[in-house]
N, C-alpha and C positions, 0 to 999 in steps of 0.2 A: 658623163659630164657632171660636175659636181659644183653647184653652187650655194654657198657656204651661206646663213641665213642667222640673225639672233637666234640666244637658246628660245627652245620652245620646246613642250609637248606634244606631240602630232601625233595622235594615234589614230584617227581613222581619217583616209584619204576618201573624199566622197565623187570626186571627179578631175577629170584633165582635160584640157585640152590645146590644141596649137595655134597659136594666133599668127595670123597672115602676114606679119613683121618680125617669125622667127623665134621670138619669144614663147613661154609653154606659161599657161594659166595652167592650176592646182587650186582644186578646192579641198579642204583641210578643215577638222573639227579641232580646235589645237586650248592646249592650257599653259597660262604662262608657268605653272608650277603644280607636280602632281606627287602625291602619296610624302610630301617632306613631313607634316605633322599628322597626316592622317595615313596610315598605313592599309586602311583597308577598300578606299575609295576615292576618285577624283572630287576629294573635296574642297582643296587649300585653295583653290579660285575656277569661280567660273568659266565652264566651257562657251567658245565663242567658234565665230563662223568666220576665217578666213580663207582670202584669197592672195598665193604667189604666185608673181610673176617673176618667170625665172627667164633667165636670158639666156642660151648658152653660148650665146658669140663673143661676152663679156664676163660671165662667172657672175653676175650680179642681179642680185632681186629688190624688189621692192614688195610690199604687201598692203590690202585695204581690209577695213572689218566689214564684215555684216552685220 
């Protein structure tokens, strides 16, 4: 099932889990932009701490920060 989300960088997925409504919580260390003027590290913006929630009965998520 594939629910389609803004761009983002997500590269390490820290947790999941299923919520009682169907829905899948994902926890995600994510950057809005990685390696465009810096080639050698995530440094074009700060890493943050989200959470999606993904829906699979609809294809649509929503997300909050940490």
């Amino acid at each position: 099932m594939w629910c389609e989300t803004e761009p983002a960088a997500v590269f390490h997925i820290l947790g999941a889990f299923d919520l009682p409504d169907g829905r899948v919580a994902v926890d995600v260390c994510s950057n809005e932009r990685l390696f465009h003027t810096d080639p050698t590290g995530p440094t074009d913006t700060p890493s943050r701490l989200d959470r999606y929630f993904l829906d699979p009965a609809t294809g649509r998520w929503r997300t909050t920060d940490g």
